[in-house]
N, C-alpha and C positions, 0 to 999 in steps of 0.2 A: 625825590621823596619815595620813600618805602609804602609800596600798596598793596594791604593787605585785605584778603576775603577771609572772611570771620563763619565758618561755618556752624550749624548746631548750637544759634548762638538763643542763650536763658539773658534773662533781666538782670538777673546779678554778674553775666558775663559783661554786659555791658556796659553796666558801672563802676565795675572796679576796672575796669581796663581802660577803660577813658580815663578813668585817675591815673594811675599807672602813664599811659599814653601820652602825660603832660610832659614826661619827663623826654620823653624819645620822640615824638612829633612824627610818628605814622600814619599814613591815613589809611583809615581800616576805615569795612564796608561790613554790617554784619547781615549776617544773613538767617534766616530760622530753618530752611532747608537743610536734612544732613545729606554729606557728599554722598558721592552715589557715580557709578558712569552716566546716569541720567542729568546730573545737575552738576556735575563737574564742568561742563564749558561755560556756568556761572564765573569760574575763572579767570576766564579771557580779560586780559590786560594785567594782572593780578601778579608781583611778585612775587606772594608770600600765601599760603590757606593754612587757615589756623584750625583743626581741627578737635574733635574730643572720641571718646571711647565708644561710639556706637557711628560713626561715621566710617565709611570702607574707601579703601584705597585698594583695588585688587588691577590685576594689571593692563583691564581694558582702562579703568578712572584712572589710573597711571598715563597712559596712553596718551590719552586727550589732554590729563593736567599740560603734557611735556606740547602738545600742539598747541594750548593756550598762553605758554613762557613762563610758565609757573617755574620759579627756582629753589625753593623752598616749601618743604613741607612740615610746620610746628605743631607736634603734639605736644596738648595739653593737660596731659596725663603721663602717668610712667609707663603703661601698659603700651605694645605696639601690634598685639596678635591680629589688631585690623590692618593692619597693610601686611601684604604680601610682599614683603625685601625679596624673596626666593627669583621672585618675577621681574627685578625691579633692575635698571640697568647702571643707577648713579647717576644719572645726568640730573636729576633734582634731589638734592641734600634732602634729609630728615632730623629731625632733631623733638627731645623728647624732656620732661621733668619729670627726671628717675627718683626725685624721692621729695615730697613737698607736704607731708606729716605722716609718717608710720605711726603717731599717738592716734591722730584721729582713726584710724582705721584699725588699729587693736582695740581701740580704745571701744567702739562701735561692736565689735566681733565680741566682745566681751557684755555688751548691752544685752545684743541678745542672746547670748546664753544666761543672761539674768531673767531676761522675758521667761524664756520658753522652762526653765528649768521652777521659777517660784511664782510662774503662772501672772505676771504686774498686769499686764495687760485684761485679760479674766478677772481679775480680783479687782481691776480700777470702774469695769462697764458695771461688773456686779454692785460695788460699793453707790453708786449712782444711783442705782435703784434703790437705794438702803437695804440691800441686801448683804447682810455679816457672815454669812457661812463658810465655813473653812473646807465643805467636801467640794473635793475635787481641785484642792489648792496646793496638795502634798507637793513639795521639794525635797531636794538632797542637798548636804552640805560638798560644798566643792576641794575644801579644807581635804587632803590624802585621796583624792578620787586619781587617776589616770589621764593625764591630757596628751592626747596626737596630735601634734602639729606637724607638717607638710609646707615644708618652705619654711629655711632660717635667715631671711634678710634682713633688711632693717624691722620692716613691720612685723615679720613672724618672731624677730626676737623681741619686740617690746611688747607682745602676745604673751610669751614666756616668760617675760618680767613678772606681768599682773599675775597671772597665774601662779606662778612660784607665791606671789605676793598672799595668796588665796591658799597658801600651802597646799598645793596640787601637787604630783610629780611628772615632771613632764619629760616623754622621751619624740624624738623629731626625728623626718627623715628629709634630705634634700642631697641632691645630685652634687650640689658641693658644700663637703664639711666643713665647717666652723669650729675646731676642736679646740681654739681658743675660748671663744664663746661659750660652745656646751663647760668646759670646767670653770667659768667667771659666773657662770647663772644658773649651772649644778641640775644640768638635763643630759641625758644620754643620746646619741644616734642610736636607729635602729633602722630595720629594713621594713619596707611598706607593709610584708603579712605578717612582723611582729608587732606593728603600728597597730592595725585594723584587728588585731586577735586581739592586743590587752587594753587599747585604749575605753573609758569612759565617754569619753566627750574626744572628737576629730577636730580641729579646724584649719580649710586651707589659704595658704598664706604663699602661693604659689604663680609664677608668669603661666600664662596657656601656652604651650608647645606641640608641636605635634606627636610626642612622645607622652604627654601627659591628657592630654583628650580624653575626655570620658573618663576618666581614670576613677569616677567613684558610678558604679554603674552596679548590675546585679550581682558578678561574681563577688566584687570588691565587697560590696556591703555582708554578702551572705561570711565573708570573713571573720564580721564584726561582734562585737558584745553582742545580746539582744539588747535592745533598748538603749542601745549608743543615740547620744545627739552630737548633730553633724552642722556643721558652721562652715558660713562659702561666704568672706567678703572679696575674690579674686576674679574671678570670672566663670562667667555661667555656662560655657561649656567645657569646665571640670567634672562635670555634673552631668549625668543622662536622667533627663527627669523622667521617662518612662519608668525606668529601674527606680527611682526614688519614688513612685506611687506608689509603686507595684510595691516595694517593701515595706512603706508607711504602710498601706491596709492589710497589709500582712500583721502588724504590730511587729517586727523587727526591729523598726526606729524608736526611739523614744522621745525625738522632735527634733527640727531643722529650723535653723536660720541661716534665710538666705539674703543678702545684698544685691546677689547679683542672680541670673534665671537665662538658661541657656540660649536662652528667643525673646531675651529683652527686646531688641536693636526697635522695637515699633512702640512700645508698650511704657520702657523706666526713662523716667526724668519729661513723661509728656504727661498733660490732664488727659482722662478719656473718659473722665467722670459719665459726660455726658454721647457719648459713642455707644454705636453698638458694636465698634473692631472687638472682640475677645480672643485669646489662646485658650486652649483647651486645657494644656499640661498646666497652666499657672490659673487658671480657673479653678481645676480641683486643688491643687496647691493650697490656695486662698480659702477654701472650704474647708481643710481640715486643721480639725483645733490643735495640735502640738505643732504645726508649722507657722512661722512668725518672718514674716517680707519687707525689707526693706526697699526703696525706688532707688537703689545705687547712691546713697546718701553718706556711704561710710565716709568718703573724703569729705564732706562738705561741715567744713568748720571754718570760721575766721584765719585761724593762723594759717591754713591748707590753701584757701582760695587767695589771700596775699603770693604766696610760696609762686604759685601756680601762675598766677599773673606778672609778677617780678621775672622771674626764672623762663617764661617764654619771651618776654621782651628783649632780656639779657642775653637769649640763644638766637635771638635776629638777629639783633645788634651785631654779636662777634661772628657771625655769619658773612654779614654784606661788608663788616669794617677789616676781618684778619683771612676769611675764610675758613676757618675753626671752628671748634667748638667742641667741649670737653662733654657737653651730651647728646652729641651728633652719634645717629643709627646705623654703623656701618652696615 
């Protein structure tokens, strides 16, 4: 039988995968620790660790997994900028679910820029108190505005969809073109400082790479519109959040939403309601009124977390049964 450690594991991870799990008859162990070299010899005996997006595999947690017999590492997410491949020798497989709803995740990226742009959130605390005023609730219509999107994959084109859908114009940059796409959904490429000069509204829909790092930081933003609002459902070190304070109280920005925050890994997807841990950068963040935070919740839809649960069982299976696997990390 297949033994699997369950890292980083939520309530809901472990409901729907014990359903899931009736079908495949794994014996998984979860655990609520995330990996770490510190808690990686949790592994020992362990065929399989199943991990999520804020768990690290760097090459000392490598190390140890490979002395615990660990054969298999399944990511439970499409994203892999937390493990270090660079470092990694191949002696334990990786495997990933490269796409398990791009709706939910445009879909989310588009929420908030409804928030931040016609103020829902302000205008729903206010309405509680029976208060009806409309100062300080001004929006723009998004109908002919300028949209930058950054990454045309699956998610950043169903991004482009809504938006066209919104009669936006949207022009996109990404390392590899899609010049079918752009003429079936009637968006242009363009180059990142024609991006950041004429766009209205940004949003990145981007993998973290070492090329793309920080990539929205002071010079980038001083690019920008004034009063550009900037959307990050991909990963939070796209993002230098000094430079994104430092421009928000400049009034440069005209308001950020974020899903994801460059110093999550302690903070999203945990209660701390009642802690006194805090970050500083996402402290002021959270303080100023044009910016609107989500706890990495864009995937988190029904159809998504099916997708997600299915689709790593399925990348076990054809692991231990063929040796394969069509979403294995070279």
């Amino acid at each position: 039988m297949i033994k699997i450690a369950f890292f980083d594991t939520k309530e809901y991870d472990k409901k729907l995968f014990d359903e899931y799990n009736k079908k495949y008859g794994y014996e998984i162990t979860y655990l609520e620790s995330k990996l770490n070299s510190e808690t990686a010899p949790l592994a020992r005996g362990y065929d399989v660790i199943c991990i999520f997006v804020n768990d690290v595999v760097d090459e000392k947690t490598y190390n140890i997994l490979k002395e615990c017999g660990v054969k298999l590492i399944a990511l439970r997410c499409a994203g892999y900028n937390n493990v270090d491949i660079k470092h990694l020798d191949g002696s334990i497989k990786i495997v990933r679910v490269p796409a398990y709803s791009p709706y939910a995740v445009a879909e989310h990226a588009t929420a908030l820029l409804l928030d931040i742009n016609r103020k829902i959130y302000k205008a729903y605390q206010r309405t509680k108190k029976y208060n009806f005023s409309l100062n300080g609730l001004l929006g723009f219509d998004i109908n002919g505005k300028t949209v930058g999107v950054i990454g045309t994959g699956k998610i950043g084109k169903v991004f482009i969809k809504i938006m066209r859908g919104f009669g936006a114009n949207v022009i996109a940059y990404d390392v590899y073109q899609d010049t079918k796409a752009a003429k079936d959904l009637e968006f242009e490429y363009v180059d990142l400082d024609t991006l950041y000069k004429n766009s209205d509204i940004i949003s990145l829909h981007c993998p973290l790479t070492d090329d793309n790092y920080k990539m929205i930081n002071s010079d980038s933003i001083s690019k920008m519109k004034n009063g550009v609002i900037i959307l990050n459902t991909s990963r939070g070190k796209l993002i230098d959040t000094n430079s994104l304070i430092e421009k928000l109280s400049a009034g440069e920005i005209g308001g950020v939403g974020l899903d994801v925050y460059e110093d999550e890994e302690e903070f999203f997807l945990n209660d701390l309601e009642n802690s006194y841990k805090r970050d500083e950068g996402l402290s002021i963040l959270l303080s100023m009124p044009n910016v609107v935070i989500t706890s990495h919740q864009a995937f988190f839809t029904k159809e998504a977390l099916n997708k997600i649960a299915n689709d790593t069982c399925e990348n076990i299976k054809d692991i231990f049964e063929t040796g394969n696997c069509e979403n294995e990390v070279k």
